[in-house]
C-alpha positions as CSV (number, residue, x, y, z in Angstrom):
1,X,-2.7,12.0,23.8
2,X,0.5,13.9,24.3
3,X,2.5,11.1,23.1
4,X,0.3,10.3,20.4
5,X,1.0,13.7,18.5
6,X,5.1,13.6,19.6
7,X,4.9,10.2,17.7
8,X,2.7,11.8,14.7
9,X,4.9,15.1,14.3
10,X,8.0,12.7,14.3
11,X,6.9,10.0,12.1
12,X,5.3,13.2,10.1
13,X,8.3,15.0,9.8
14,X,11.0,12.1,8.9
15,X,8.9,10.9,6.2
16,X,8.4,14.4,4.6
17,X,12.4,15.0,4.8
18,X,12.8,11.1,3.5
19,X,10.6,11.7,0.4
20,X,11.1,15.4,0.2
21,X,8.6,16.4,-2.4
22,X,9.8,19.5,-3.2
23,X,12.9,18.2,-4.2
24,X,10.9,16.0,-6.5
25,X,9.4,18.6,-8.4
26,X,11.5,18.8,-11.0
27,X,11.9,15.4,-12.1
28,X,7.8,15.3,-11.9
29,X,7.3,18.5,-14.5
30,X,9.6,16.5,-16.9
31,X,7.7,13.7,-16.3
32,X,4.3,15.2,-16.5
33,X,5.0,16.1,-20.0
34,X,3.3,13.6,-21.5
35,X,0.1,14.7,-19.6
36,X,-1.1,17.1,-22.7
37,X,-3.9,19.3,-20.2
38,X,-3.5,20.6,-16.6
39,X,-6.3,18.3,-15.8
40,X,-4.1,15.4,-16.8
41,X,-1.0,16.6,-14.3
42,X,-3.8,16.9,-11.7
43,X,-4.5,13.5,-11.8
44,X,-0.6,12.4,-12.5
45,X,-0.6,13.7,-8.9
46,X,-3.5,12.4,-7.3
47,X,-2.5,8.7,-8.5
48,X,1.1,9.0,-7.3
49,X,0.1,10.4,-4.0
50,X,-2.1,7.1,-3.8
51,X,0.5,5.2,-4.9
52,X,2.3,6.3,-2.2
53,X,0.2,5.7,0.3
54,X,-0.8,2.3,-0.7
55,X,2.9,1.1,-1.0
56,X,3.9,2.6,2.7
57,X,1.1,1.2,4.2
58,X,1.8,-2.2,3.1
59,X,4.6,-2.2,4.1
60,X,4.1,0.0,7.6
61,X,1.3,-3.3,8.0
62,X,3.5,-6.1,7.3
63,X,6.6,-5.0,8.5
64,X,6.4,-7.3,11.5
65,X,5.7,-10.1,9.7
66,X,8.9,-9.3,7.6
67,X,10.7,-8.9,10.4
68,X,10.2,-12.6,12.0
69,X,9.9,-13.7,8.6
70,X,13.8,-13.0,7.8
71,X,14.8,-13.3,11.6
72,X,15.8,-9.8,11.8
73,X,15.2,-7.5,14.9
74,X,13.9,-4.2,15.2
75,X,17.3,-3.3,16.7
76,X,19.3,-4.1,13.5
77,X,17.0,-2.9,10.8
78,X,17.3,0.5,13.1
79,X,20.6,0.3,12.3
80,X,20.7,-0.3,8.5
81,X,18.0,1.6,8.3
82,X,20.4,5.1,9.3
83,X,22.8,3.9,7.4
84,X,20.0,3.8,4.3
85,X,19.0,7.3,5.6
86,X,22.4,9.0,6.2
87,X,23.5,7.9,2.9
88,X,20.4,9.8,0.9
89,X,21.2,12.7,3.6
90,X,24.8,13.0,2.4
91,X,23.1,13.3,-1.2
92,X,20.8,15.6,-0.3
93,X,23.4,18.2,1.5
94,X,24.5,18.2,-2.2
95,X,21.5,19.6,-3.7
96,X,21.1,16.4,-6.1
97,X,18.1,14.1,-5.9
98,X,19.3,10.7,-4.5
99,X,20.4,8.4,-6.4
100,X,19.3,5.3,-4.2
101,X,15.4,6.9,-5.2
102,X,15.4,7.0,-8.7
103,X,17.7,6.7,-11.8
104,X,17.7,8.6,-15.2
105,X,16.9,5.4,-16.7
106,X,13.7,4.5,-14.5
107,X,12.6,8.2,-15.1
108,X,12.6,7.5,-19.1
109,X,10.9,4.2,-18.7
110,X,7.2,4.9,-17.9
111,X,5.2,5.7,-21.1
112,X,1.6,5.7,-19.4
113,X,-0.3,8.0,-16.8
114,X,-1.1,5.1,-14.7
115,X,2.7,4.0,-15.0
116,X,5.0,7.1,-14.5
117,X,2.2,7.7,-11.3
118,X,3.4,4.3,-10.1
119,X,6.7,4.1,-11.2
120,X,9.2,6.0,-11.6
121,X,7.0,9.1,-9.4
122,X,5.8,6.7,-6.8
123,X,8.6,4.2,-6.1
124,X,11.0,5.0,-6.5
125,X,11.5,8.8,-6.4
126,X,9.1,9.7,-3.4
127,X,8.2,6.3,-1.7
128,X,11.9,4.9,-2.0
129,X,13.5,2.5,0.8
130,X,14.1,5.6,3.1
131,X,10.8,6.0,3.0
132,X,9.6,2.2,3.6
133,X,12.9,1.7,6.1
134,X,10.8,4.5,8.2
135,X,7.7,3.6,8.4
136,X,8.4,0.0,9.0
137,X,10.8,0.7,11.8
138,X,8.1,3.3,13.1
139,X,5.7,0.8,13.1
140,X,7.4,-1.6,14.8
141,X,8.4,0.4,18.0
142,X,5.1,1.8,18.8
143,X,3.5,-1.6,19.9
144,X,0.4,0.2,21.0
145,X,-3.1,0.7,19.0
146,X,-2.4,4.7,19.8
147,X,1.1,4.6,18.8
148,X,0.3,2.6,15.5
149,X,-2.8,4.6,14.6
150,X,-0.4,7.8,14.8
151,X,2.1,6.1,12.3
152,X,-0.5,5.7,9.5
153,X,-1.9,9.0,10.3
154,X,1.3,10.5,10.0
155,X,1.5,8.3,6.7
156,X,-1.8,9.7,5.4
157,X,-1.0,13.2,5.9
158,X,2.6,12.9,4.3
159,X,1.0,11.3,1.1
160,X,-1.4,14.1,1.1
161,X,1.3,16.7,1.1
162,X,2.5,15.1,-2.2
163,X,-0.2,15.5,-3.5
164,X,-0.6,19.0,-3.0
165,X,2.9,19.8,-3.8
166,X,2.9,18.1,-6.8
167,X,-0.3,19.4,-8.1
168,X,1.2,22.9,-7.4
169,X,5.0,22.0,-9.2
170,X,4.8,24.9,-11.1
171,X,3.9,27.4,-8.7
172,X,6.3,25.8,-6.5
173,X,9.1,25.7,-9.0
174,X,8.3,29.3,-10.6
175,X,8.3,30.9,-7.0
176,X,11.5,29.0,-5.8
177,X,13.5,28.3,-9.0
178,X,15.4,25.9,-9.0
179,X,18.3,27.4,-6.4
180,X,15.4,27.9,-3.6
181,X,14.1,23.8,-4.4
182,X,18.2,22.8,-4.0
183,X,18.4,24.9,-1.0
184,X,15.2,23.4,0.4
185,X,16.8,19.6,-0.5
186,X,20.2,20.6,1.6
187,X,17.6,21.5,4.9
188,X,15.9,18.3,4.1
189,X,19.0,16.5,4.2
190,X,20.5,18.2,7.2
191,X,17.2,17.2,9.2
192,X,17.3,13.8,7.8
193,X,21.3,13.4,8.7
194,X,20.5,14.2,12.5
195,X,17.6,12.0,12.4
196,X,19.6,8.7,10.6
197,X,22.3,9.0,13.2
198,X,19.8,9.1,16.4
199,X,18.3,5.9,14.4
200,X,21.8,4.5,15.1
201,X,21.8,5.3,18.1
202,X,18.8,4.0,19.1
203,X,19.5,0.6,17.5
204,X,22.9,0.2,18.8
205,X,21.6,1.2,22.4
206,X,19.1,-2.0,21.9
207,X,20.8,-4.2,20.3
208,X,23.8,-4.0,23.3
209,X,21.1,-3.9,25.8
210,X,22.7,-0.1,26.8
């Protein structure tokens, strides 16, 4: 039981630094501005939350099959995998929102509720390929029902967080402004840099058998 919550609080915790929310919050208001009632940004939340879950999921699911589908090992996707990750973490220690999640042009694209809740909120501003690079890894080294079970829980509570930080972005962007949500990002980052190189680590140790 013990190593089923060390496994949740991990999984838990790289995934909430990977998609980092908060930092999120700003692109979502300008987003949600075609939502014309509170109501409406509500449920521009509640969709991309699901949307996020759904699409982490599938891939936290299928990952193995992806995996002997392309030949790859566990070992190597580790490895790109922290690259992926310190790359977004550099970004982050910035205070800019990663530029592997989303572009300016993706945010513009979406002209429907159901479409900016997909994409660009969704994938890929909070459910990006940090995000799906951790959960498939993840899911892949805990080959037991326990460990497995604490990855998707750990996915279920992290898409639940978005939702409740996005459906309070302006409380959350009123009380920190937008210094305290850049400040956040570069903690996010700094977490997420430790956590990419231990990735790299781990797959080199593997992969050479050390």
């Amino acid at each position: 039981m013990f190593l089923f919550f060390k496994t949740f609080l991990y999984v838990f915790g790289t995934l909430f630094a990977v998609m980092n929310p908060i930092g999120a919050v700003p692109v979502f208001l300008s987003i949600a501005q075609h939502c014309r009632s509170y109501e409406g940004r509500i449920s521009l939340a509640k969709r991309t939350s699901v949307a996020v879950f759904i699409t982490l999921i599938t891939f936290a699911l299928l990952g193995e099959w992806i995996f002997k589908f392309f030949g790859s090992t566990i070992d190597a996707f580790a490895i790109a995998g922290g690259i992926l990750l310190f790359r977004m973490a550099l970004e982050m220690l910035s205070g800019s929102l990663s530029t592997i999640k989303i572009t300016h042009e993706e945010e513009e694209e979406a002209v429907s509720l159901s479409e900016i809740a997909i994409i660009p909120l969704a994938i890929p501003l909070i459910s990006g390929p940090g995000s799906i690079t951790t959960v498939m890894i993840h899911m892949a080294k805990n080959s037991d029902y326990l460990g497995k079970i604490a990855v998707i829980l750990a996915i279920f509570v992290a898409s639940l967080s978005v939702y409740m930080v996005l459906m309070s972005a302006e409380k959350v962007q009123r009380r920190l402004g937008r210094v305290g949500i850049r400040l956040i990002t570069r903690m996010m980052g700094l977490i997420l840099a430790s956590m990419a190189v231990q990735l790299v680590i781990n797959g080199i140790k593997g992969a050479f058998g050390l």
